[in-house]
VMD Tcl script that draws the C-alpha trace (Angstrom):
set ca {
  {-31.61 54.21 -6.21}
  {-34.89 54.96 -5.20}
  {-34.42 54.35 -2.18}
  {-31.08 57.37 -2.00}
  {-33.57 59.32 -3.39}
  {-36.46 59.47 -0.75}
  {-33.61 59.42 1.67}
  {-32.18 62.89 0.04}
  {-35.56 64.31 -0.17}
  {-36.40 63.75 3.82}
  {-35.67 67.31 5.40}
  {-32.69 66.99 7.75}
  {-34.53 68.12 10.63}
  {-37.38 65.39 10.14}
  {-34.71 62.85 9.84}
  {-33.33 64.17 13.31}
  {-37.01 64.17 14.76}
  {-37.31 60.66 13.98}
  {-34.07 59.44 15.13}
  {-35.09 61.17 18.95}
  {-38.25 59.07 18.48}
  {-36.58 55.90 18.01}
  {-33.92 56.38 20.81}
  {-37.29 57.95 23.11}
  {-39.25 54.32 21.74}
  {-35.95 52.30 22.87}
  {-35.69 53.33 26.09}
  {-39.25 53.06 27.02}
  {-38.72 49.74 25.72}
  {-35.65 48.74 27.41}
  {-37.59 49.22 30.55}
  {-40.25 47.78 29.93}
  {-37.87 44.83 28.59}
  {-36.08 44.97 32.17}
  {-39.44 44.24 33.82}
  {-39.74 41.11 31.77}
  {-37.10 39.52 32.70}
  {-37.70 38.30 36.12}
  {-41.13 36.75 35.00}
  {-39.06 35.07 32.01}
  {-36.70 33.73 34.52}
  {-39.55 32.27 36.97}
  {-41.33 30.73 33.49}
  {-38.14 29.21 32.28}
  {-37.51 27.72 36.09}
  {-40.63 26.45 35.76}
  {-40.53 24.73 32.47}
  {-36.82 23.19 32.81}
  {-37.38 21.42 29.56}
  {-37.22 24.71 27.65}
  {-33.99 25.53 28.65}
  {-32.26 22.73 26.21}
  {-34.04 24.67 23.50}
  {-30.70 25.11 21.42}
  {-32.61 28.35 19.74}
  {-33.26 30.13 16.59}
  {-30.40 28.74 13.91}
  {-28.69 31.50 12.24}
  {-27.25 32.04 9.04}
  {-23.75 31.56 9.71}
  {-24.46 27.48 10.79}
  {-25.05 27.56 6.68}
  {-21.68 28.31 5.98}
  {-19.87 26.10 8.37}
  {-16.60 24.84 6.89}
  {-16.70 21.29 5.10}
  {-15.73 18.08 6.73}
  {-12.54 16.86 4.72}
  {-10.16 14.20 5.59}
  {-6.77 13.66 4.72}
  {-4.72 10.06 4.72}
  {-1.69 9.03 3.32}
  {-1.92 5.77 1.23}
  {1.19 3.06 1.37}
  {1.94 0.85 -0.93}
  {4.44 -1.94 -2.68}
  {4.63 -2.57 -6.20}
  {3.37 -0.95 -9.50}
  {1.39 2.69 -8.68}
  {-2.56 1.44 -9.52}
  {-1.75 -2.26 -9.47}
  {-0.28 -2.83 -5.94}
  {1.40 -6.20 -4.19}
  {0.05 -4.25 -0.78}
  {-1.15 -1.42 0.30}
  {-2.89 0.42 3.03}
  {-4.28 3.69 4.06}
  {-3.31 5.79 7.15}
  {-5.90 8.85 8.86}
  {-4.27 11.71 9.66}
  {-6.48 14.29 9.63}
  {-9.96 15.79 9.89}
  {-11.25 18.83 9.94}
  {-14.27 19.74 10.70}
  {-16.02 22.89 11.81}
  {-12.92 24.66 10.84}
  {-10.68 22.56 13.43}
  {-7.87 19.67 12.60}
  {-8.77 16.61 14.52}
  {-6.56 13.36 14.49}
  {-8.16 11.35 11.80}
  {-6.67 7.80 13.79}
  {-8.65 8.67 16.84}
  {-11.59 11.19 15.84}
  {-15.14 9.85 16.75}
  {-14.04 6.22 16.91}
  {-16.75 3.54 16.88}
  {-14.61 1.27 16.81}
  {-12.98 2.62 13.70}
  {-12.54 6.56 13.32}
  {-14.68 8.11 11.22}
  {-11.94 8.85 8.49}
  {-11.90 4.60 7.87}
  {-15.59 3.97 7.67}
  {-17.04 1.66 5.30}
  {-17.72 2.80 1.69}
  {-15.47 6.09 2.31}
  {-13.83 7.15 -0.95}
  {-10.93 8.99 -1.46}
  {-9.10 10.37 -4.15}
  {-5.39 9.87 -4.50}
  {-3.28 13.48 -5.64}
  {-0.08 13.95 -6.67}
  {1.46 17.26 -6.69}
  {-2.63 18.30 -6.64}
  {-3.51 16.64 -9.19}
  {-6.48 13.55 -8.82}
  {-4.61 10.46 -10.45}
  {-6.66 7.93 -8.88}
  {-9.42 6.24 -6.00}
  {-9.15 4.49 -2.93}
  {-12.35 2.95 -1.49}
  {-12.49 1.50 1.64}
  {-13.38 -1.72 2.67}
  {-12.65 -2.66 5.85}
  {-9.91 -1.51 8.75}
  {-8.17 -2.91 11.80}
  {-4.82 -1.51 14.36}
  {-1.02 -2.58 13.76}
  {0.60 -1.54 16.20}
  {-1.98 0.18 18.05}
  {-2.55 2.50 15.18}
  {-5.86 2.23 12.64}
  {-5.37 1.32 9.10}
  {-7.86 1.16 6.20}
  {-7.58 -1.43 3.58}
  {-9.88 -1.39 0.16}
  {-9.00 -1.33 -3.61}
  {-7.09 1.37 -5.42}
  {-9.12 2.13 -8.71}
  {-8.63 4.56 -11.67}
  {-10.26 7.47 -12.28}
  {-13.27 7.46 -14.46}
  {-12.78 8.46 -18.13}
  {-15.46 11.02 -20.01}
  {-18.03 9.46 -20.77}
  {-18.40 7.76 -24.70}
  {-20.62 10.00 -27.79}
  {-23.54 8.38 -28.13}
  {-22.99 7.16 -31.99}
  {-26.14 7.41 -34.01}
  {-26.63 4.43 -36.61}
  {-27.88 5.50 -40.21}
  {-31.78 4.31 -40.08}
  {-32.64 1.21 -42.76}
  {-35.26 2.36 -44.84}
  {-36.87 0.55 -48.36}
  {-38.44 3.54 -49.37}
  {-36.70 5.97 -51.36}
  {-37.74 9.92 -50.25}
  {-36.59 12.17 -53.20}
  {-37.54 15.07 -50.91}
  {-35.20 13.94 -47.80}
  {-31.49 14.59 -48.24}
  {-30.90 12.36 -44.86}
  {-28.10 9.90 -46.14}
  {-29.98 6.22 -45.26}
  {-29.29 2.73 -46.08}
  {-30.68 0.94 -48.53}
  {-31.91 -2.86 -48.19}
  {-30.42 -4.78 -51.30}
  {-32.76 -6.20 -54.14}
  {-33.16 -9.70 -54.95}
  {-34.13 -11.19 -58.22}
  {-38.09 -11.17 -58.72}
  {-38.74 -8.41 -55.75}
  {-40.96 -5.66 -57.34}
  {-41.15 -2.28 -56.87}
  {-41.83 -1.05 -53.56}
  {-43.00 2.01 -51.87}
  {-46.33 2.60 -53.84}
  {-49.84 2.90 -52.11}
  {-51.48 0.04 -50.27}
  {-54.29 -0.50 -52.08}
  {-56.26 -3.46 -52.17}
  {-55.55 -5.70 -55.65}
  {-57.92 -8.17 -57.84}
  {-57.89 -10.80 -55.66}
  {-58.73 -8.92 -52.73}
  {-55.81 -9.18 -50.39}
  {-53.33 -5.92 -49.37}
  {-50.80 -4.44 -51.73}
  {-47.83 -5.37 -49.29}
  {-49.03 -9.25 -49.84}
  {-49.29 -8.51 -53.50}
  {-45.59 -7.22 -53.91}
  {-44.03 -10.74 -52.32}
  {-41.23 -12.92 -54.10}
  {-43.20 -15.83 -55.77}
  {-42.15 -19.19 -53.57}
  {-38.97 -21.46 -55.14}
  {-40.09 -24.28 -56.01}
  {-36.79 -25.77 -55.23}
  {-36.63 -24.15 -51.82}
  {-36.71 -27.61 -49.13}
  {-39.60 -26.41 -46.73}
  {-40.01 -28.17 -42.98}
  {-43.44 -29.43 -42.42}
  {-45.48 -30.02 -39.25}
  {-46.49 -33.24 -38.19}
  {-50.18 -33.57 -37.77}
  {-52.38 -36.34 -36.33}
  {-52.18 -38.30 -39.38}
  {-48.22 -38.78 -39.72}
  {-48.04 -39.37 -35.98}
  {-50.58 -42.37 -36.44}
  {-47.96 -44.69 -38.08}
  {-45.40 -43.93 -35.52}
  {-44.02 -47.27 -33.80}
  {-45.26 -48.11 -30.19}
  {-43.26 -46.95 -27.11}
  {-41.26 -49.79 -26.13}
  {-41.39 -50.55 -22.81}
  {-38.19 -51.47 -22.12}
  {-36.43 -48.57 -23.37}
  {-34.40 -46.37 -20.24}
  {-35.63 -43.47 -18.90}
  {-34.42 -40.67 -17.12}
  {-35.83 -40.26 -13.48}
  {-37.92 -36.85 -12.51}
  {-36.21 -34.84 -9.88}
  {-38.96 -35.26 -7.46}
  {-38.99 -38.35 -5.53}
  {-41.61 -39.91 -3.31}
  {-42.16 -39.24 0.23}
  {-41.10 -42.07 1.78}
  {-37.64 -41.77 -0.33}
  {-36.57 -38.19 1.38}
  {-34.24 -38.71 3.75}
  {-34.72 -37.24 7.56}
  {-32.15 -34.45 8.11}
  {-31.23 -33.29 11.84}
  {-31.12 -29.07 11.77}
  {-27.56 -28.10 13.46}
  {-29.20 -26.42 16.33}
  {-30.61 -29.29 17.49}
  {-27.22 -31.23 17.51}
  {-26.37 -32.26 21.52}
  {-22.80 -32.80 21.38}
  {-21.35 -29.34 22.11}
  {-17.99 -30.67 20.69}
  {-18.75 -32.19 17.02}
  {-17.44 -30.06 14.11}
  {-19.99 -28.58 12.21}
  {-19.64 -27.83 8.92}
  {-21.15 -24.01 8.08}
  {-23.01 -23.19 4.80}
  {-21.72 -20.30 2.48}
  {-19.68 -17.52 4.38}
  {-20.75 -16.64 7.65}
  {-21.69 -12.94 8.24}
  {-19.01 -10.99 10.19}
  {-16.43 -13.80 10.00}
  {-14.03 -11.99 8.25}
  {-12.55 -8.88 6.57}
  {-13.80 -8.12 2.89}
  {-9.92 -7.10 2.20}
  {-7.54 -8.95 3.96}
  {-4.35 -7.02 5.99}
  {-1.57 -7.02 3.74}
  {1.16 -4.39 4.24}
  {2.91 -4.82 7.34}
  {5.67 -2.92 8.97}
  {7.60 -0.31 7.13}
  {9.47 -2.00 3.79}
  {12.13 0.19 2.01}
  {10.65 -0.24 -1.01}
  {7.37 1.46 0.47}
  {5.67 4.38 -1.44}
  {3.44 7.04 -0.39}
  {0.78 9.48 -1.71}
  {-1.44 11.49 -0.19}
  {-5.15 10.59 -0.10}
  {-8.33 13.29 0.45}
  {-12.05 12.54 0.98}
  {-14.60 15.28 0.93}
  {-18.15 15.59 0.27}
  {-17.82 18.24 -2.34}
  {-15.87 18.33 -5.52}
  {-12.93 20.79 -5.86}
  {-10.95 20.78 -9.24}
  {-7.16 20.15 -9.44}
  {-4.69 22.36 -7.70}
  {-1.44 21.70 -9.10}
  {1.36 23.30 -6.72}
  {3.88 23.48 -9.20}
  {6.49 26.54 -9.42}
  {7.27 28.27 -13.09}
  {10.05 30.03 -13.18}
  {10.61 33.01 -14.59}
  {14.27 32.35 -15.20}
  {15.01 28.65 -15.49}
  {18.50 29.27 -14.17}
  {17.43 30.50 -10.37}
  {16.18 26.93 -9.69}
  {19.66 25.17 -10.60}
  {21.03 28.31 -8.50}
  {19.13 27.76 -5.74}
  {19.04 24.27 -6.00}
  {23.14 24.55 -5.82}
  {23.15 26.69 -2.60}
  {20.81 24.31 -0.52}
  {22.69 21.74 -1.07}
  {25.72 23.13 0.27}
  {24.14 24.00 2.99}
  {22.78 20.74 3.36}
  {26.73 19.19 3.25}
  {27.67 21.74 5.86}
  {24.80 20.14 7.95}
  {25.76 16.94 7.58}
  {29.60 17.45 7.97}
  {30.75 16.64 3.99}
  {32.41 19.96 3.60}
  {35.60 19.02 2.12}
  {38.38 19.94 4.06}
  {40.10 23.00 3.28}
  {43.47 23.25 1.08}
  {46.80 22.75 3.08}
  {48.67 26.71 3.96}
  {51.30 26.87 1.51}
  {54.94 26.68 2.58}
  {58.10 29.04 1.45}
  {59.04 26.08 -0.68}
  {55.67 25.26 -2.53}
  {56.17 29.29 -3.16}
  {59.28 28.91 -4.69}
  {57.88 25.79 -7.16}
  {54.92 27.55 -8.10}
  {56.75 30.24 -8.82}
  {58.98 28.56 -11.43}
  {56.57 26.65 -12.89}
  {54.19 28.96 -14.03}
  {52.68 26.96 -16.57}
  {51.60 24.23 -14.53}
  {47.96 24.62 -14.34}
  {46.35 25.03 -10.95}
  {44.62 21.72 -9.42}
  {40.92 21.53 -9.72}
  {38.78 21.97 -6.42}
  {37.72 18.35 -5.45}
  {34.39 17.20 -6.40}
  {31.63 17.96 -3.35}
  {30.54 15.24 -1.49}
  {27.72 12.84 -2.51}
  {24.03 13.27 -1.18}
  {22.37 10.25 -0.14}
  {19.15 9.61 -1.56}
  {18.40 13.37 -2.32}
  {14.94 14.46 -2.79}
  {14.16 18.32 -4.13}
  {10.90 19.94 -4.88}
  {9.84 23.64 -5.57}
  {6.22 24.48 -4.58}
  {3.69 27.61 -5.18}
  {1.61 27.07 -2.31}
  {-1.00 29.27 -2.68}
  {-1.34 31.64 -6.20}
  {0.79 34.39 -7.01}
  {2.91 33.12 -4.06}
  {6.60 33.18 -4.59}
  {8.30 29.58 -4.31}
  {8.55 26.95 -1.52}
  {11.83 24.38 -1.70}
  {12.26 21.62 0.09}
  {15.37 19.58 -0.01}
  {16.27 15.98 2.05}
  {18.87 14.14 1.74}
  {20.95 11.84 4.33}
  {24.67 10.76 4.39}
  {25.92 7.14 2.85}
  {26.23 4.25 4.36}
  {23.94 2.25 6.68}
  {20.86 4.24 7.85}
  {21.28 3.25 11.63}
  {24.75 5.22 11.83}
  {23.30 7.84 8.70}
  {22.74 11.40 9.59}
  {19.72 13.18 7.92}
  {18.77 16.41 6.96}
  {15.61 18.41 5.83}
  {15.64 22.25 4.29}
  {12.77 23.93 3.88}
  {13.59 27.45 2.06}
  {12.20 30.45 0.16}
  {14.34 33.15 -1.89}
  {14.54 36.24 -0.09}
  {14.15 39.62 -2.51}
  {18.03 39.72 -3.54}
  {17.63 35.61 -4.75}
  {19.59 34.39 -2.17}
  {18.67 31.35 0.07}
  {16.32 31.70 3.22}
  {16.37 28.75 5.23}
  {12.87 29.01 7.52}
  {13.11 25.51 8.96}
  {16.57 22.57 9.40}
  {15.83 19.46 10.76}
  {19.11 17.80 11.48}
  {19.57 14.11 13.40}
  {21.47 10.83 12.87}
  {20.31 7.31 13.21}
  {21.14 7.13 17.36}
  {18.59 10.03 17.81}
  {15.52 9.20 16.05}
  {13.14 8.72 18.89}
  {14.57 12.23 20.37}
  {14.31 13.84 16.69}
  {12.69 12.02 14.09}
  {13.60 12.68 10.74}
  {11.30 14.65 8.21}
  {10.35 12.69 4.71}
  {8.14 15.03 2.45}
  {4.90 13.50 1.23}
  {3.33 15.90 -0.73}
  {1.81 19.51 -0.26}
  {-2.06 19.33 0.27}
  {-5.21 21.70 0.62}
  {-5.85 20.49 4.69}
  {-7.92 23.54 5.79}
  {-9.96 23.58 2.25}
  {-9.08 27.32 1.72}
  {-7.34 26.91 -1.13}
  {-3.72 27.03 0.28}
  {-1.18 24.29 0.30}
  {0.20 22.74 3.49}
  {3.76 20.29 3.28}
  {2.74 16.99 4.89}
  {5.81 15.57 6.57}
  {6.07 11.83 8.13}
  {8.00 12.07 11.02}
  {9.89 8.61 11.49}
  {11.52 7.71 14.12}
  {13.37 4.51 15.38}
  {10.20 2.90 17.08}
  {7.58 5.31 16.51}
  {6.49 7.63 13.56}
  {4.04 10.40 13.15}
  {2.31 12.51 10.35}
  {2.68 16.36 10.78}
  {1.48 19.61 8.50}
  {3.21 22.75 8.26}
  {1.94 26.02 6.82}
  {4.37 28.82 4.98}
  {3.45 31.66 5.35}
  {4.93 35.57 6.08}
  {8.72 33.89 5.75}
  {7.76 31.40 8.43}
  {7.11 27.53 8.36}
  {5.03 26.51 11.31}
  {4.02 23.73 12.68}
  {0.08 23.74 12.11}
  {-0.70 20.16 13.01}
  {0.64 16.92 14.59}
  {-0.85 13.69 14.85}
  {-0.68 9.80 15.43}
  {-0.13 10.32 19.73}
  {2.31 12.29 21.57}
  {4.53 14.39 19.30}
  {8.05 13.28 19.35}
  {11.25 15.46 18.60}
  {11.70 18.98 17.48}
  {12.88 21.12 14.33}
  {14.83 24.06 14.24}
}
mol new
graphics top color blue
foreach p $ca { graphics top sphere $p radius 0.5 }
foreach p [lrange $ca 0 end-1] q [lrange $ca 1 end] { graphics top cylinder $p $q radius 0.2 }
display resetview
């Protein structure tokens, strides 16, 4: 404000005057600038070391994106509690850029599987539990992490306050305490500690009086000791652990062993001899699950990409119309009703009661999979719909819709992927994983495995203007293609 002000009060041809003096002042020194810069040139030819001087830092190296990977974790068995499991890179980004988390910075292992990395397993954004790593090694030619799966931490426990014991009695403190119960011949407590007739403390004064009848244990003294028995000398005794020189026995140290060729027995677990968590998933089961797995150095709460509708009824709707348009993709339209003849005229005709026949049921989808997303908030919604035909998956044919409504709630298809089971390697087919936050702004992307019949990859694609593209493809050479 005060700064407006002496601004306003500067006469506008003063401010003028001064602006002509700083233009006058810049070109005086942009020539004397220009005369510099052939002695800066012979200095820095001199010096060569100065010219790997990287420079003054600026600001913006502050607010360089975050490094965040993200992994897809398989497994067999009960979710937490797996028979197997393992953990797959696929991406990293870092500086802003996706990099192939199997490959990036590998020493051996990529960076995304180094020891002691942690990362937290989502579900539909939402943390539901950890995955540390232990150790990794290739199948197939392709890095894999194995560790433990652990749950997530609960809140930590109220501290619980026990009631303080107390044998005094403080009419003035309405601080609920516990009480110590009386026995018969304790006297009053909680008077001053004086000193009483005999001379000793009041706290030795207030004491029970001793029972009489109470058994007491005695120490043995000099005296009683005196008429103990003599130590026979005969009696057995146990030996001392340390034994005399000459009974040590001479033992040979291993390196000094000749014989290349004995078997040598090694002490304890050697170091580097073997993998903290053993291999145990192999290949690709059918009874294989997947979630998707994210490490990053900050914290970032939940993200749940769930879709609320406004009107329950436009997901069944929409729901309806994808999967006819997954039949037609797949070839289960039903065939269409025989033409009518002169004389099926003529019978329907005189038996107008009969009631028409009911449309046959559609087709059957094959292990059908449908989920709505809002990928980024106050977006409208994101469905995805696979599904493949019966019978066995080598001769199956496979499909994959991804869709948004378009403004009059009708069905926009913005990407098909359509192949059968004699195709893969040419087209792979397209198994949602989950949606996830890869570029850390806050925006969901639909993580896709691409499988194909000897080969599979991970891939990310980004909705966004009525568009799904691809943003990112890893794993080695990308394989097939999507409409």
């Amino acid at each position: 404000m005060v700064n407006g002000m002496l601004k306003s009060a500067v006469p506008l041809h003063y401010s003028r005057r001064r602006r002509r003096v700083s233009w006058v002042r810049e070109a005086k020194f942009q020539s004397f600038a220009a005369g510099l810069v052939f002695a800066a040139a012979a200095l820095l030819a001199a010096i060569p070391g100065w010219s790997q001087y990287p420079g003054q830092i600026t600001n913006n190296a502050n607010k360089a994106p975050e490094l965040r990977a993200v992994a897809v974790l398989e497994w067999t068995g009960p979710a937490g509690k797996p028979r197997t499991c393992r953990l797959v890179p696929v991406t990293i980004l870092d500086q802003g850029q996706l990099q192939d988390g199997s490959i990036y910075m590998a020493r051996p292992q990529p960076m995304a599987l180094a020891g002691e990395v942690e990362y937290e397993l989502e579900e539909n954004g939402k943390t539901v539990g950890l995955f540390d790593i232990e150790n990794s090694g290739q199948e197939q030619g392709s890095w894999v992490g194995y560790g433990t799966w652990k749950p997530m931490p609960g809140p930590p426990k109220p501290k619980v306050e026990t009631a303080r014991v107390d044998d005094f009695d403080d009419p003035d403190d309405d601080k609920p305490v516990l009480h110590r119960k009386k026995h018969p011949g304790d006297t009053q407590s909680g008077g001053s500690s004086g000193s009483n007739s005999s001379g000793n403390s009041g706290s030795a004064s207030n004491a029970p009086a001793p029972d009489p009848d109470r058994p007491v244990l005695h120490k043995s003294d000099e005296s009683t000791n005196s008429n103990a028995p003599a130590e026979d000398p005969d009696r057995p005794r146990l030996k001392d652990d340390k034994k005399p020189a000459d009974e040590v026995g001479h033992v040979e140290s291993l390196p000094d062993i000749s014989d290349p060729d004995r078997p040598r027995l090694m002490r304890g677990k050697p170091e580097g001899s073997g993998l903290k968590v053993l291999p145990s998933l192999m290949g690709l089961p059918p009874d294989m699950e997947q979630a998707v797995a994210v490490s990053d150095a900050q914290n970032h709460p939940d993200h749940p990409w769930s879709y609320k509708w406004a009107n329950p009824g436009d997901e069944a709707k929409l729901k309806g119309d994808l999967e006819q348009i997954a039949r037609t993709a797949l070839g289960l339209d039903n065939p269409p009703a025989p033409a009518s003849t002169p004389q099926a005229k003529r019978v329907s005709t005189t038996h107008k009661s009969l009631k028409p026949a009911a449309p046959p049921e559609p087709a059957p989808l094959a292990d059908e999979h449908f989920r709505v997303f809002e990928l980024a908030y106050g977006s409208g919604a994101t469905l995805v719909l696979s599904a493949h035909t019966e019978g066995p998956l080598d001769k199956a044919k496979f499909v994959t819709l991804i869709a948004q409504p378009d403004l009059y709630g009708n069905v926009l298809v913005l990407l098909k992927n359509v192949t059968d089971g004699a195709h893969l390697d040419e087209t792979p087919r397209m198994k949602l994983i989950d949606a996830v936050d890869a570029m850390a702004d806050n925006r969901g992307e639909l993580l896709f495995e691409l499988r194909g019949e000897t080969q599979r990859q991970f891939a990310l694609y980004r909705v966004y203007r009525g568009q799904a593209q691809k943003l990112f493809v890893g794993g080695g050479a990308e394989v097939g293609s999507a409409e």
